[in-house]
C-alpha positions in Angstrom: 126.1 -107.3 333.6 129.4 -107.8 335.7 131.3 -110.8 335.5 129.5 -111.4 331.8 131.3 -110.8 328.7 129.3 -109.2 325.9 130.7 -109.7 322.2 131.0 -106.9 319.9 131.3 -107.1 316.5 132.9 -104.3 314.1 129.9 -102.5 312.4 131.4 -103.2 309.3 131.1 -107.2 309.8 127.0 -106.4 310.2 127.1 -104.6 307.0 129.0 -107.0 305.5 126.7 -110.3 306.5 124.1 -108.3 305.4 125.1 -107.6 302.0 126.2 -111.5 301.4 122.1 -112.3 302.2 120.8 -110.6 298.9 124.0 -111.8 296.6 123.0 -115.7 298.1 119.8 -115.3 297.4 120.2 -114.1 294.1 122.3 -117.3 293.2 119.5 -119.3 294.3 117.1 -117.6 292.7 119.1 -117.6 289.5 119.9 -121.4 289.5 116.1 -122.0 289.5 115.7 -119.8 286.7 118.4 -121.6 284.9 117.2 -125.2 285.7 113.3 -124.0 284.8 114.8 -122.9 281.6 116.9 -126.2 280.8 113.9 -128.2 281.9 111.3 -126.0 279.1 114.6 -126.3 277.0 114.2 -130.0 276.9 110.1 -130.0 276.3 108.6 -130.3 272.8 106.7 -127.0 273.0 103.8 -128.8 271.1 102.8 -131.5 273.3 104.8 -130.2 276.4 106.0 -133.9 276.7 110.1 -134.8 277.1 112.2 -135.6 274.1 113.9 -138.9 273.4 116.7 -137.9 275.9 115.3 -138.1 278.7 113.0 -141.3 277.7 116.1 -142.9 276.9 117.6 -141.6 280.4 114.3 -143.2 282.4 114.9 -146.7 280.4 118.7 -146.5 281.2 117.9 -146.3 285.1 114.8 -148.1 285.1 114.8 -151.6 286.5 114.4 -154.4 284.2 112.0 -157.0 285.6 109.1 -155.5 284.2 110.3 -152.3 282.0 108.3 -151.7 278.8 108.6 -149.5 275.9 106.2 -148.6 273.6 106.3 -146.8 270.6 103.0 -144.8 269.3 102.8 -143.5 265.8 99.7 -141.8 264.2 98.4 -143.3 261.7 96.7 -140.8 258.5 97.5 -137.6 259.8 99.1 -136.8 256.3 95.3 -136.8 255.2 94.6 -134.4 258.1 96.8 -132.0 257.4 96.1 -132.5 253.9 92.3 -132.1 253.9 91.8 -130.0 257.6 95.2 -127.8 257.4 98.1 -128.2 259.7 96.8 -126.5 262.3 94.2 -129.4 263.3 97.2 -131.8 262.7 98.7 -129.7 265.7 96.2 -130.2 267.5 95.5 -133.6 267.0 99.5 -134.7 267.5 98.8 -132.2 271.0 95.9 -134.7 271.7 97.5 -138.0 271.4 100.7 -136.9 273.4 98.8 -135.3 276.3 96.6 -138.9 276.1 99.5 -140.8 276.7 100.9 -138.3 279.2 98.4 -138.8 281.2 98.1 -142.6 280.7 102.0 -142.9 281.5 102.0 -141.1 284.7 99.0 -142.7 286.3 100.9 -146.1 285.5 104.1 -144.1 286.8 105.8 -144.3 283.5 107.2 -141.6 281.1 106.2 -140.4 277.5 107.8 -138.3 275.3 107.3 -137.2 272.0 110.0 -139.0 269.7 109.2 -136.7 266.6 106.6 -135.7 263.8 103.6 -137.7 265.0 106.1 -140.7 267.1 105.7 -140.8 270.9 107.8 -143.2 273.0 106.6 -144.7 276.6 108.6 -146.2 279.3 106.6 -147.8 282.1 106.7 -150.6 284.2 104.1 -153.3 283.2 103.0 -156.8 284.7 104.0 -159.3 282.4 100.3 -160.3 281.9 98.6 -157.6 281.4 100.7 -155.8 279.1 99.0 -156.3 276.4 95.6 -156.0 277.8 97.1 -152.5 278.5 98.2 -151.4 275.1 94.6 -152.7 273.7 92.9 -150.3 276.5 95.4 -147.4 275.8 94.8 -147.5 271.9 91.3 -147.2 272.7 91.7 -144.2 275.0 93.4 -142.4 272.3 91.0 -143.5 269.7 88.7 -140.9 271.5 87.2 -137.7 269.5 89.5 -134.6 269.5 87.9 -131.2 270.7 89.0 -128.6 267.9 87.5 -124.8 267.7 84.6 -125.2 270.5 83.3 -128.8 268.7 84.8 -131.9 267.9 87.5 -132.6 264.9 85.6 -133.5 261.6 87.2 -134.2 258.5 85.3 -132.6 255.5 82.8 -134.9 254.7 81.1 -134.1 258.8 82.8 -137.4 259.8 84.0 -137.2 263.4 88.2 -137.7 263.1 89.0 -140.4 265.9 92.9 -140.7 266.4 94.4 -144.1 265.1 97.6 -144.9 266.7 99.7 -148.2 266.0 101.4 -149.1 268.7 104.5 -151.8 269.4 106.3 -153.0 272.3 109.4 -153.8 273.5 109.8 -155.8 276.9 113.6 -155.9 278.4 112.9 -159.7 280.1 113.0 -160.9 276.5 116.1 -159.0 275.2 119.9 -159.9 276.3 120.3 -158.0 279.8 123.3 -156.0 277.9 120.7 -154.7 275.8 120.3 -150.7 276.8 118.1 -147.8 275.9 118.7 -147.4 272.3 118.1 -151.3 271.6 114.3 -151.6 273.3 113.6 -148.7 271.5 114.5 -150.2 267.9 112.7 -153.3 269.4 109.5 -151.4 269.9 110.0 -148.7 266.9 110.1 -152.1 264.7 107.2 -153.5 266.5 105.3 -150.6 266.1 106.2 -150.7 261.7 105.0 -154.7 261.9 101.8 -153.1 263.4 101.4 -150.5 261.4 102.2 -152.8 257.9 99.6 -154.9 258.7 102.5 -157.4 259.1 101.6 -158.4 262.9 98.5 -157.7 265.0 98.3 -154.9 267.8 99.9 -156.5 271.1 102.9 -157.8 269.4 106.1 -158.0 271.3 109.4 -156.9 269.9 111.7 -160.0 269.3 115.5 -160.1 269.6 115.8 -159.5 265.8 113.7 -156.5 265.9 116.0 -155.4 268.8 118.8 -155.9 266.5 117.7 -154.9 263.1 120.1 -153.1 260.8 119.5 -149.3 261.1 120.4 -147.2 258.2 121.6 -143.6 259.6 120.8 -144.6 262.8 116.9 -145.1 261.7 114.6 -148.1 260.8 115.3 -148.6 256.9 112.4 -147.4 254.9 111.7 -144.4 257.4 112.3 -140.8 256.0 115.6 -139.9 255.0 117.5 -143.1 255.7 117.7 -143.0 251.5 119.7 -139.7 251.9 123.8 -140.2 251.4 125.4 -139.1 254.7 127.1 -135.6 254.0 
């Protein structure tokens, strides 16, 4: 049109924009692969659940107030692996962690599976109902396992219901410089006084169970904390 100015741009420019739209899209495309992969990297394939890193990331950045850990450890699934084979010890261990998966997030906590038949929960908790809430949650897990089209049995016919000891760890009652790896010794010993018969289930890690001497980095008595460091 006269008077109007119409911009041309060298056809090479076009060709060259249009190149640059599949090379940026590739990078996207190849940063989500590489963060899906990191993120499965960082799974237990088992359970599907995170492993302690990132539990102890969501305790590090969690506010304190009302943070709780808990620690979950099975209890006789040596005798299920013994007597039903390791494959219905999978699948038990599966159970428990997708149990407290699903507990966690409706609570909008975190588990994650610690190791061997340990899981480890951060969550945020009323003070007074915390323990009404660990009593509820051990019963939830205590629920028959589906194995093979039927229910786990052990071999005398006996439906296997998953017993879980359970401690806890609450950050109010530790020294606010206490972190991560602290509340989760707090409720790791917890869970042993538990599991020993030594305290009844609901029992809230002290500041000495926060603190207790760790051999190898582990709670003494736990497997190879007798083995020399190489």
């Amino acid at each position: 049109m006269p008077g109007s100015a119409v911009l041309r741009l060298p056809t090479r420019t076009f060709a060259l924009a249009a190149a640059a739209v599949p090379l940026a899209l590739a990078a996207v495309v190849d940063d989500v692969r590489v963060r899906r992969q990191l993120h499965t990297a960082r799974r237990d394939p088992l359970t599907g659940l995170p492993g302690r890193d990132l539990l102890m990331e969501r305790i590090d950045r969690t506010r304190r107030e009302a943070l709780h850990v808990l620690v979950a450890d099975a209890d006789g699934l040596k005798a299920v692996n013994d007597s039903l084979g390791h494959a219905a010890g999978d699948v038990l261990i599966a159970a428990i962690g997708r149990r407290l998966s699903v507990w966690a997030a409706a609570r909008s906590g975190l588990a994650a599976r610690l190791g061997g038949d340990e899981f480890g929960v951060a969550l945020l908790l009323p003070p007074a109902v915390a323990v009404r809430e660990v009593l509820a949650l051990r019963e939830v897990l205590a629920q028959p396992v589906p194995y093979d089209g039927q229910l786990l049995r052990d071999p005398a016919g006996q439906i296997v219901r998953p017993v879980v000891s359970i401690g806890i760890a609450r950050a109010a009652d530790l020294p606010d410089a206490a972190g991560a790896s602290r509340l989760l010794r707090g409720a790791d010993m917890a869970m042993y006084r538990v599991k020993s018969g030594q305290e009844p289930l609901g029992y809230m890690a002290t500041r000495q169970d926060a603190y207790a001497p760790a051999v190898h980095g582990r709670r003494p008595g736990r497997p190879g904390t007798h083995l020399p460091l190489g």
